[in-house]
C-alpha positions as CSV (number, residue, x, y, z in Angstrom):
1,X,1.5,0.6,-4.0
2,X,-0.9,0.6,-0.9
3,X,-2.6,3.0,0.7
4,X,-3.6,2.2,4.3
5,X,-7.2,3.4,6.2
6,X,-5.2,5.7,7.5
7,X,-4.2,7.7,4.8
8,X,-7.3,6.7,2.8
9,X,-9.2,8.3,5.7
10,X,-7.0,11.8,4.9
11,X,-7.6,11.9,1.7
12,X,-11.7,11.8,1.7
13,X,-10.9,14.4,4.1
14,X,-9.4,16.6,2.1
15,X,-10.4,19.8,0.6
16,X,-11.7,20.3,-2.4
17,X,-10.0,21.9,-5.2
18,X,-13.8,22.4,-6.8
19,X,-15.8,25.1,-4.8
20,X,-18.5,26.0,-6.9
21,X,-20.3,23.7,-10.0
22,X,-19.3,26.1,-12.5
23,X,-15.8,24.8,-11.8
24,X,-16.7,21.5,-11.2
25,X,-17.8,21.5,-14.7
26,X,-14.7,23.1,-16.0
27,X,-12.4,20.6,-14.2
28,X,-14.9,17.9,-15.6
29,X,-14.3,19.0,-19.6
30,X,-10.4,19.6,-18.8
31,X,-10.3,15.2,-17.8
32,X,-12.4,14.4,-20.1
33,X,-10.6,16.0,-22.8
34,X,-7.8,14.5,-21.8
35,X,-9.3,11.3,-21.9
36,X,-10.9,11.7,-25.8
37,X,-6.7,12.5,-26.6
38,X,-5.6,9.3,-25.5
39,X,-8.2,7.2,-27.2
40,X,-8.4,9.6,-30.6
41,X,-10.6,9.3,-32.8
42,X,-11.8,5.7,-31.5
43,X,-13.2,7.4,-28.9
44,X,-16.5,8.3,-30.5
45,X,-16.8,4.6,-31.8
46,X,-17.2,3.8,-28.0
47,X,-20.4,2.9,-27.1
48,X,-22.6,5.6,-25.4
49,X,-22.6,3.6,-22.1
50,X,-19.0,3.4,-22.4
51,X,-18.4,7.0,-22.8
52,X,-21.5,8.1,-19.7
53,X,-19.1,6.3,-17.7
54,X,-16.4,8.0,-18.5
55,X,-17.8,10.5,-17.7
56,X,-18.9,9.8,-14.5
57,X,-15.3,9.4,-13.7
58,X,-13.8,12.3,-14.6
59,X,-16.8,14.0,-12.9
60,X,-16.1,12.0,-9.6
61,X,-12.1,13.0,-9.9
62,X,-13.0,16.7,-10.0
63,X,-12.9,17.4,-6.2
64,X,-9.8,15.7,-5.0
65,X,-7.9,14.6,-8.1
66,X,-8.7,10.9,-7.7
67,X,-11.4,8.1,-8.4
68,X,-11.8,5.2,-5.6
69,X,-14.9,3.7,-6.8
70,X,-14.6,-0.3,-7.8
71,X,-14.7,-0.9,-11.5
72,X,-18.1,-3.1,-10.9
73,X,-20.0,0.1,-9.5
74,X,-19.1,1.8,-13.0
75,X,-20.5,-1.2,-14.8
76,X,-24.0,-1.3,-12.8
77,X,-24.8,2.0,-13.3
78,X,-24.4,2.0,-16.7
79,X,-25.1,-1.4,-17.7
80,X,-21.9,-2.4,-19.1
81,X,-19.0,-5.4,-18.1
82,X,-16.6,-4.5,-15.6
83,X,-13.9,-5.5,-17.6
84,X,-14.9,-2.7,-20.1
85,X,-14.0,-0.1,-17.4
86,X,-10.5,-1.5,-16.4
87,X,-9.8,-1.7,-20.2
88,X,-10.4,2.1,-20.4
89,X,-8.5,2.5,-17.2
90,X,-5.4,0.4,-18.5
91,X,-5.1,2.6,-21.8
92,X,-5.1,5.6,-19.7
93,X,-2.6,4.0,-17.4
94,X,-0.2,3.4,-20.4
95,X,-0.7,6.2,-21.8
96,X,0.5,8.3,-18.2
97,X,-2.7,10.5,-17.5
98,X,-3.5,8.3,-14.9
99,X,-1.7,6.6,-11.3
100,X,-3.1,3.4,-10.3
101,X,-2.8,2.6,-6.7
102,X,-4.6,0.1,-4.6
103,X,-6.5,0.2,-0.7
104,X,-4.8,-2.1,1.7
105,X,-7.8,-5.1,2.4
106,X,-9.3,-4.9,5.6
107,X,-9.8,-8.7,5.2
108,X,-6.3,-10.1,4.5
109,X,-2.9,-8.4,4.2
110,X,-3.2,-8.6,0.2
111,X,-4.4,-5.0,-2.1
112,X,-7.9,-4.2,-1.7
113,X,-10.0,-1.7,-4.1
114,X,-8.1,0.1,-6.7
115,X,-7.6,4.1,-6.6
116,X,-7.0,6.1,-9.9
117,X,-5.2,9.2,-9.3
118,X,-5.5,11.7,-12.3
119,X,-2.2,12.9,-13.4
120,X,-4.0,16.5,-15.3
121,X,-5.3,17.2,-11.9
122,X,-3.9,19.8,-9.7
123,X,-4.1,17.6,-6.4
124,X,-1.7,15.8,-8.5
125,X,1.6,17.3,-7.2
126,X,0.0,17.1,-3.5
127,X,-0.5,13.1,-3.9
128,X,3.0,13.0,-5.8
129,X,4.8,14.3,-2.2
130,X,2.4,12.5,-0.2
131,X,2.6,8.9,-1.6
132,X,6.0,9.3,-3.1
133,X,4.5,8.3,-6.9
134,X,7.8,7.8,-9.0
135,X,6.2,9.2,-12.0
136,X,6.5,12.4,-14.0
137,X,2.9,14.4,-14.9
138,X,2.7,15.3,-18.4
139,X,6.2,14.3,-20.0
140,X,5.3,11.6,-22.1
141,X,6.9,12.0,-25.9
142,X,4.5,12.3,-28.4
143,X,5.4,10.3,-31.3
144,X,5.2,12.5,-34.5
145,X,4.6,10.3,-37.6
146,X,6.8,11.8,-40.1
147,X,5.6,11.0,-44.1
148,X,8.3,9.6,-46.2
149,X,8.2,7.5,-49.6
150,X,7.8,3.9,-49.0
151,X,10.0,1.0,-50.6
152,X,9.4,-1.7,-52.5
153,X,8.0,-4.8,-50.6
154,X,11.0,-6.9,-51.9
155,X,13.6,-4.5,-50.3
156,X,12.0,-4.7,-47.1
157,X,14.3,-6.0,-44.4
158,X,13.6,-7.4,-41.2
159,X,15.4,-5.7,-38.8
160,X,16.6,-7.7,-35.4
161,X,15.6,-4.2,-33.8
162,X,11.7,-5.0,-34.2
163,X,12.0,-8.3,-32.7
164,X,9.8,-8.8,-29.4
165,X,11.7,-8.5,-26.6
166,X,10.0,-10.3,-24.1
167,X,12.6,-13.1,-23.8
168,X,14.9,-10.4,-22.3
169,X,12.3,-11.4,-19.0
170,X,13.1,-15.0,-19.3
171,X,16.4,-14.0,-19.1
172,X,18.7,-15.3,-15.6
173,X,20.4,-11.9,-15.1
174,X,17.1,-9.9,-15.5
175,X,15.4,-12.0,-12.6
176,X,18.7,-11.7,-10.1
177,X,18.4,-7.6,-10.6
178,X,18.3,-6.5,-7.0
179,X,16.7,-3.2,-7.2
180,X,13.3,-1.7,-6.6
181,X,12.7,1.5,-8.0
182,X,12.7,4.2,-5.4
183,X,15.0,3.0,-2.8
184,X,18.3,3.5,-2.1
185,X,20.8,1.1,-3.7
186,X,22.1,-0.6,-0.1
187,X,18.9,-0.9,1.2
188,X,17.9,-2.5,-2.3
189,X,20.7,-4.8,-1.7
190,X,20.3,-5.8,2.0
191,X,16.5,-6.2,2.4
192,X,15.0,-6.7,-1.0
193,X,14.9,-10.5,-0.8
194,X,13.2,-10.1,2.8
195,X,10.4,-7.5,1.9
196,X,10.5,-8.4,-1.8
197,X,8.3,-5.2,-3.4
198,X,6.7,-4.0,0.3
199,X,10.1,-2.7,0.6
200,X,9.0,0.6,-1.3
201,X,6.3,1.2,1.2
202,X,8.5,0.5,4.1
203,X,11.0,3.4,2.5
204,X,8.1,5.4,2.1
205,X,7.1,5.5,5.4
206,X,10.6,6.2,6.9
207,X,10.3,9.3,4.4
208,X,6.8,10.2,5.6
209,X,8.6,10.3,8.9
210,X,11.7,12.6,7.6
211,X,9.2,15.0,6.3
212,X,7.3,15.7,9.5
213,X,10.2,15.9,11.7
214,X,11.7,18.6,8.7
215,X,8.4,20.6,9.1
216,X,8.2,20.6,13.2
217,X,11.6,21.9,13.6
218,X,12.0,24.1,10.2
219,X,15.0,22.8,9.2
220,X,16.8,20.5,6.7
221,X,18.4,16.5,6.8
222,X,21.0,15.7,4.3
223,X,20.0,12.5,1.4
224,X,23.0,10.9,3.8
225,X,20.8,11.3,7.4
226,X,17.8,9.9,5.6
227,X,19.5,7.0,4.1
228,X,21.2,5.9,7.4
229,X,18.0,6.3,9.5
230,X,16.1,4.5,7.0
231,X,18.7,1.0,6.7
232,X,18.3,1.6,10.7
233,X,14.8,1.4,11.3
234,X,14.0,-1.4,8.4
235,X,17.2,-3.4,10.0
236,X,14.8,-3.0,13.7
237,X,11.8,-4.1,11.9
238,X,13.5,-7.0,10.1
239,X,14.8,-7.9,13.7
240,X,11.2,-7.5,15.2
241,X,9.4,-9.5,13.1
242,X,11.6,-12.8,12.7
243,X,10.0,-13.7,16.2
244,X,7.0,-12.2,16.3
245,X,3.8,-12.4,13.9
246,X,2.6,-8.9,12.1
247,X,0.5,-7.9,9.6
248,X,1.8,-5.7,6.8
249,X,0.2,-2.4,7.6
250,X,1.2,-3.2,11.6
251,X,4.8,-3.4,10.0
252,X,4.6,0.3,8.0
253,X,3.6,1.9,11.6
254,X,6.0,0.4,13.5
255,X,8.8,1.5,11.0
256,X,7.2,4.6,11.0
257,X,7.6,5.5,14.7
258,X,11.0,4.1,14.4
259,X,12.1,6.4,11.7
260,X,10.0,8.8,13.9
261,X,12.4,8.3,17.2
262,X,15.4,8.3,15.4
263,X,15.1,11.5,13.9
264,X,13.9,13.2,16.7
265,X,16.8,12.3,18.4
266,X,18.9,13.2,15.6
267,X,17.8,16.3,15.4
268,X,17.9,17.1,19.6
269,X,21.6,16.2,19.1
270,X,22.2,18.6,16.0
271,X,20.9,21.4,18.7
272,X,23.2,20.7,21.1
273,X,26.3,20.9,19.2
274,X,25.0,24.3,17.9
275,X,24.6,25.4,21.2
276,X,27.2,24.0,23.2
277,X,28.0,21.2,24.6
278,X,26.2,20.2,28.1
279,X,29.3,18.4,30.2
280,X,28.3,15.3,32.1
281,X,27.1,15.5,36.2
282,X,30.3,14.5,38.1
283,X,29.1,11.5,40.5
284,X,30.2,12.0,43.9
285,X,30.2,8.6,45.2
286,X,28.6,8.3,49.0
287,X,28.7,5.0,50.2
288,X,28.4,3.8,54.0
289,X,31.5,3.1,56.0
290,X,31.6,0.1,58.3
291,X,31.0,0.8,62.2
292,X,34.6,-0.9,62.3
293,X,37.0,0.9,60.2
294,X,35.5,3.9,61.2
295,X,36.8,3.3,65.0
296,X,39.8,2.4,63.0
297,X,40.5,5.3,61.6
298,X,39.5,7.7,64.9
299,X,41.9,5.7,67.2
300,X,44.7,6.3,64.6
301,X,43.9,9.9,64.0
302,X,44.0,10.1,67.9
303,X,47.3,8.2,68.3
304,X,48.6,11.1,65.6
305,X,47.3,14.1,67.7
306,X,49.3,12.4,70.8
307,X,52.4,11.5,69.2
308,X,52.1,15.1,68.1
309,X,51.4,16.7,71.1
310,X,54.2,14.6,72.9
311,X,56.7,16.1,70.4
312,X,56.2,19.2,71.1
313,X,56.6,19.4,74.6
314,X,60.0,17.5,74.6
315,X,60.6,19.9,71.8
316,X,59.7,23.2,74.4
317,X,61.7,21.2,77.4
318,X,64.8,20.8,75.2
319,X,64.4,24.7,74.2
320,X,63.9,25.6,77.7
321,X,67.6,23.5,78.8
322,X,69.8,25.4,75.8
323,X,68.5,28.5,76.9
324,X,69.1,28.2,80.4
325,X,72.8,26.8,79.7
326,X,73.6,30.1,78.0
327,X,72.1,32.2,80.7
């Protein structure tokens, strides 16, 4: 996952859960602790420059519930290889007490530093909504060794069951899955060999977008409304870009304010079908008559009135003769 200068740029601003150093501490021994239960006892085999930078970790993740600091800065201050800290990092990945997530590159449109977000913190649930993280804090099984008498060597089968399974990889059908984790199964299947994994961020964002509109207008959008708007704004984008040239993080904000416009507008239409219906102006049209067939028209309208007025005095004439024959 990426995190753009943007977002990077809220988090350092956010606020700390840490207020005093008393707590500070307390948060400190709470991450460290976890740490010592994921290595065991191995952990106080470590060397001592090993474990001060540790240290120094969890002390850095106390505030906001992450660590942003590259793995080299780690190994200069306490005079130790670099790849000594990502090692440490990578078990506590595995073993889920940690998130790794990485800073878009300011440089090219590749991942930049990497960010550890600790999964024992209680920022933790904050970073989960924020970023989306398809993870879930602190349900790792732990596996309980149970004692039991052992067989004889010569019994000893070898089951197919403990055979590495990293052929299953090599495998056609496992390469043609269409589906990246966190997105909705038509979008997987529609855009997923355009946007390959970016696709995730570019579903985030649409979400990002849901959310805010959700929390200006206090209301509600059904899984279906999301969905649609999002296949809508990614098919835009997908449009956009085939002729024209954008980075990455350019693509995220433009499907962003897509997403954005969409469901503003879908939720200005929701209002007005709870409120009523507003019916359409009529259009009176007003257009200019020629000079010509408007003389037209007054010469006949004056031909009428005379025709008219002719009637009626042969009519009053005629009246006139009756009654005098009867008088």
């Amino acid at each position: 996952m990426l995190i753009f200068s943007d977002d990077f740029a809220r988090m350092q601003n956010y606020e700390s859960y840490t207020k005093t150093q008393n707590e500070q501490k307390q948060m400190k021994y709470k991450l460290l602790s976890m740490v010592e239960s994921v290595f065991g006892d191995s952990y106080a085999r470590l060397k001592p420059e090993t474990r001060n930078a540790i240290d120094m970790i969890c002390f850095l993740a106390t505030d906001k519930g992450f660590v942003y600091a590259k793995d080299t800065y780690f190994a200069e201050k306490h005079d130790i290889s670099a790849r000594t800290i990502r090692r440490v990092m990578k078990a506590l990945e595995e073993a889920g007490k940690i998130v790794k997530a990485h800073r878009s590159s300011s440089k090219h449109n590749g991942r930049g530093a990497a960010v550890y977000f600790f999964v024992n913190h209680p920022y933790f649930a904050h970073w989960t909504t924020y970023f989306g993280f398809d993870v879930q804090a602190d349900v790792q099984a732990e596996n309980v060794e149970i004692p039991c008498e052992s067989k004889d060597e010569e019994a000893k089968k070898v089951s197919t069951y403990s055979l590495p399974n990293n052929y299953i990889k090599d495998h056609f059908m496992y390469k043609t899955i269409p589906f990246i984790k966190g997105v909705p199964k038509l979008i997987n299947q529609t855009f997923k060999d355009m946007f390959k994994e970016s696709l995730r961020d570019l579903y985030l964002r649409v979400r990002m977008a849901s959310q805010k509109v959700c929390q200006s207008v206090s209301m509600t959008l059904s899984k279906k409304d999301i969905h649609s708007i999002a296949y809508e704004s990614i098919h835009v984008l997908f449009t956009y870009i085939k002729t024209r040239s954008m980075s990455f993080e350019e693509q995220c904000k433009l499907v962003y304010r897509i997403a954005l416009n969409k469901f503003n507008e879908l939720v200005q239409t929701a209002d007005k079908e709870e409120y009523g219906v507003v019916t359409p102006r009529k259009i009176v049209r007003k257009e200019m008559l020629p000079d010509w067939f408007q003389e037209q028209q007054e010469k006949v309208k004056e031909s009428t009135l005379s025709i008219n007025d002719e009637s009626q005095e042969d009519e009053m004439a005629r009246m006139k003769a009756i009654l005098a024959h009867y008088s």
